[in-house]
Steps between C-alpha positions, in 0.01 A plus 500: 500500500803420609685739747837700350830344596633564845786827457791514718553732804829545686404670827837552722472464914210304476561280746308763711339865543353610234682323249344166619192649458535616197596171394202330628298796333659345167516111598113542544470643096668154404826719428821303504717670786868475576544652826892648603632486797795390723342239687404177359338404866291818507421506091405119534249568780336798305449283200346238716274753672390681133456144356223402806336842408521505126539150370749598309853325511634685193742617709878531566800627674761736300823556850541904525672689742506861381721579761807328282537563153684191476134310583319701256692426230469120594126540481528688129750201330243221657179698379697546200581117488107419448473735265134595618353851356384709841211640418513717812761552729391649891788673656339507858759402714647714750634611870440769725595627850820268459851621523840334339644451127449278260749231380630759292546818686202674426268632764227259595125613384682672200688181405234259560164710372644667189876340390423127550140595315666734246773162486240242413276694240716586289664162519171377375325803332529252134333258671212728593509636183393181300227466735183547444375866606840519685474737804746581762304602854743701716385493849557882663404696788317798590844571728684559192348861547722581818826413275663801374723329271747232502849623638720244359739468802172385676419270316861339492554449838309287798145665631610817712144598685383292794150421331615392157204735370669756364701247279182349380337804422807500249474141334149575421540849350769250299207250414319804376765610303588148333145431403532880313804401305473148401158637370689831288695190371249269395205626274144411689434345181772208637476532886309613743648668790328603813585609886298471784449605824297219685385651806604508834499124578565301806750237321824357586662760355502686855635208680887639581329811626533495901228475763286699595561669226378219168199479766371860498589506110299216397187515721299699217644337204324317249523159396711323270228373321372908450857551433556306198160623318758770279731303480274216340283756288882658366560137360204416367252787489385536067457880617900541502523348118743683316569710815862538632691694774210648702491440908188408631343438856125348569495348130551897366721737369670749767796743469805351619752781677665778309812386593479216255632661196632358190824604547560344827302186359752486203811571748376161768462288239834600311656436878331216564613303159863578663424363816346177386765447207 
């Protein structure tokens, strides 16, 4: 019997972290993978690396920088160019414990994690529609709890805390919030929509944050491999079929905060079609 055709994954930052792994995680299926990122040097070596321990080589380079609009809408006209259905797009990517703007104003983490995501799905959402069993995966975090809300002169302005934590507990209450309203605007029966909290990993992600500090952090955090187990059982798990908008940690349902209510879901993503436009 012959096995079914190879589907096609877009997994964003997965030159690294957790997105790498989950890319190997699908390489190693026979998957076809395109993995996003701004570095062809970096992205080139992580192909290498998942070809030696995969075998497979059905993989390719899509340039994304989230943190410029600009970039993402490169990446949409050239995936748009081939034409390819995206069976299931992984929006992983994402900084913490940095501080700045992006090339458009916006404040870092918020700009990067949710507008440069928010940017590129719906860019693409008809190509993930005529996939097969389309699915967007929304990678989250458990610190979208400590976010009260999203002030919007925050979120307009470069990172004001020291850390940068308080400003990523914001862009992932916003991935929460996306994955809730793209799915109250596409029927399950079309698109599966799910958010994720991955665990507390030890990935690059932490790498801006300042010693000592990223060292006491880390020391007791899993691995990236451990890390990408949701985010690979989101995308491919049967168990989620004709599932959409839930938020899940440890390949299972939890109860994302309160905070994340419909009507602040509908307001971000009315916003952020302005600020992409």
């Amino acid at each position: 019997m012959s096995s079914p055709p190879a589907r096609t994954f877009l997994v964003t930052g997965a030159n690294t972290g957790i997105g790498k792994a989950t890319a190997q995680g699908l390489a190693a299926t026979g998957q076809r993978v395109i993995l996003a990122g701004r570095s062809v040097e970096a992205t080139t070596a992580a192909m290498e690396l998942i070809h030696l321990a995969t075998g497979n080589d059905n993989l390719e380079h899509l340039p994304l920088d989230l943190a410029d609009l600009d970039s993402v809408r490169r990446a949409v006209h050239a995936l748009h160019e081939t034409g390819t259905p995206i069976d299931v797009l992984i929006a992983n990517a994402g900084v913490a414990g940095q501080r700045g703007r992006t090339a458009q104003g916006f404040e870092l983490a918020f700009g990067v994690n949710h507008l440069g995501h928010f940017a590129l799905v719906t860019g693409v959402l008809d190509l993930v529609l005529a996939g097969t069993s389309p699915r967007v995966v929304v990678v989250s975090s458990d610190s979208h709890y400590q976010a009260k809300g999203l002030p919007e002169d925050r979120l307009r302005r470069a990172t004001r805390s020291v850390t940068g934590l308080p400003e990523y507990a914001r862009s992932k209450l916003a991935n929460v919030l996306f994955a809730q309203e793209l799915a109250r605007r596409v029927p399950a029966s079309d698109l599966g929509v799910h958010a994720l909290d991955p665990g507390v990993i030890a990935s690059d992600i932490w790498r801006r944050v300042p010693e000592p500090v990223r060292s006491l952090m880390t020391r007791k955090m899993a691995t990236t491999t451990e890390g990408a187990q949701t985010s690979l059982w989101c995308a491919t798990s049967d168990d989620l079929l004709g599932e959409s908008g839930g938020y899940y940690a440890d390949c299972a349902p939890k109860e994302p905060s309160a905070v994340a209510t419909p009507e602040l879901a509908e307001w971000l993503w009315r916003k952020s079609e302005t600020w992409v436009a």
